[in-house]
C-alpha positions in Angstrom: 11.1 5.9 -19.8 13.0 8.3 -17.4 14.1 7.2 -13.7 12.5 10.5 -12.6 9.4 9.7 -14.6 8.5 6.3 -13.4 10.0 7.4 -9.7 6.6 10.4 -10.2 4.3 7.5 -11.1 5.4 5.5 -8.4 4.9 8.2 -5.9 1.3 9.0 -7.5 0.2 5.6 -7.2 1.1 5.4 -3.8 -0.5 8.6 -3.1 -4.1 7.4 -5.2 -3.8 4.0 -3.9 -3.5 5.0 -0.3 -6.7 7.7 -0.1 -8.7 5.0 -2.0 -7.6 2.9 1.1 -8.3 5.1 4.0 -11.5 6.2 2.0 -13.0 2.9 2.0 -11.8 2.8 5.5 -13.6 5.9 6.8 -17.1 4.1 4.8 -16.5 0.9 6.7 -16.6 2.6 10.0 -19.2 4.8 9.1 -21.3 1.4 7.2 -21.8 3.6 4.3 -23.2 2.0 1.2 -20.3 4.1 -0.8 -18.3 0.4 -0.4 -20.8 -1.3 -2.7 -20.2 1.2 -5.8 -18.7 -0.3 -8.6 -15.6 2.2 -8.9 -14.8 1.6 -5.5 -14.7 -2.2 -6.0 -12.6 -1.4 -9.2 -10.5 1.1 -9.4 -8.4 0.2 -6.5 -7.2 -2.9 -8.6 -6.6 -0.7 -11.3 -4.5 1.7 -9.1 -2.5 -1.0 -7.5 -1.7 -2.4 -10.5 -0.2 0.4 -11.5 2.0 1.0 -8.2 3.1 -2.4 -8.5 4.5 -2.2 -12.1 6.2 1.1 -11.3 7.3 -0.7 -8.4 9.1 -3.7 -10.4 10.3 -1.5 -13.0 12.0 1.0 -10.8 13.8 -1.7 -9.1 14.9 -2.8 -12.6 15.8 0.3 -13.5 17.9 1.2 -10.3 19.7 -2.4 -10.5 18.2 -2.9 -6.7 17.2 -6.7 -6.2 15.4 -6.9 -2.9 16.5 -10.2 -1.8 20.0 -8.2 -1.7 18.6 -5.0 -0.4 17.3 -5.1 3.3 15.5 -1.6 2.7 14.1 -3.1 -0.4 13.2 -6.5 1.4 11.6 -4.8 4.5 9.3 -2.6 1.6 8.0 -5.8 0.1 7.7 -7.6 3.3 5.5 -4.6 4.2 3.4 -4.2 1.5 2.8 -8.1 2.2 1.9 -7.3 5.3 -0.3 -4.4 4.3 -2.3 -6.3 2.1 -2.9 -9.0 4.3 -4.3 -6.3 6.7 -6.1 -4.7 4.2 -8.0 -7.9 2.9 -9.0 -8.2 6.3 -10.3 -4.8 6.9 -11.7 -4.3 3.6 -13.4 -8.2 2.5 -12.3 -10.7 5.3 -12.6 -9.8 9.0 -15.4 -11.4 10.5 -16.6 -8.6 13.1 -16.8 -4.7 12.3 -13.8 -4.2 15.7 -11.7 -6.8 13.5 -11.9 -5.1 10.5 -11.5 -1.7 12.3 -8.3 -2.9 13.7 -7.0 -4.5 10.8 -7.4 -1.1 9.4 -5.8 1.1 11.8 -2.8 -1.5 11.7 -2.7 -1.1 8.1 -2.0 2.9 8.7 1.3 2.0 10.7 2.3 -0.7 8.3 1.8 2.1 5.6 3.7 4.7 7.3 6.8 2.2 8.1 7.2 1.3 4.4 6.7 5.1 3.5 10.0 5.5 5.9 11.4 2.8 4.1 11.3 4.3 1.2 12.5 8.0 2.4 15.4 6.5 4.5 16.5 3.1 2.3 16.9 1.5 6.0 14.7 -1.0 7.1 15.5 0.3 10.6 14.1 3.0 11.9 16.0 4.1 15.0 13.5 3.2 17.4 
């Protein structure tokens, strides 16, 4: 499979993964019964594991090891961070503010590895 191909998939997933995020979002703060539908407690997994293979291969692929990469170690150490945030908001925080929070912190996280990604620097000139 093509650089550019797997790079499109990549970027898709991202894309899918991320609305399915801030959708569920919006239906946690609005307590909407949309985050007990079976697709919603499914395809997110499905999605993700997607983004994550693309993610592995496209390192492969590009020779980019991210223990030898700060760009590349700052985007995992992200998406860690993400998912922590997003387990909280989604399944683990205990009060509707926590999970709220968790959620909102989960946009910058987002955004920073999006930078990441666009800049290959895990600084950001701030």
């Amino acid at each position: 499979m093509s650089y550019a191909v797997l790079k499109l998939i990549h970027v898709v997933s991202v894309i899918i993964s991320y609305t399915l995020f801030f959708l569920r979002g919006v239906w946690l703060m609005q307590d909407s019964d949309k985050l007990r539908q079976r697709w919603v407690k499914i395809l997110p997994h499905v999605v993700d594991t997607i983004l994550l293979t693309s993610a592995i291969v496209l390192a492969m692929t590009i020779q980019q090891n991210p223990l030898d990469n700060s760009w590349l170690t700052a985007k995992v150490a992200g998406l860690l961070l993400y998912i922590g945030l997003g387990m909280i908001a989604i399944r683990f925080g205990k009060t509707r503010r926590i999970r709220v929070v968790a959620w909102i912190a989960a946009q910058c996280v987002f955004i920073y590895i999006v930078l990441v990604a666009l800049t290959r620097s895990p600084v950001l000139g701030l």
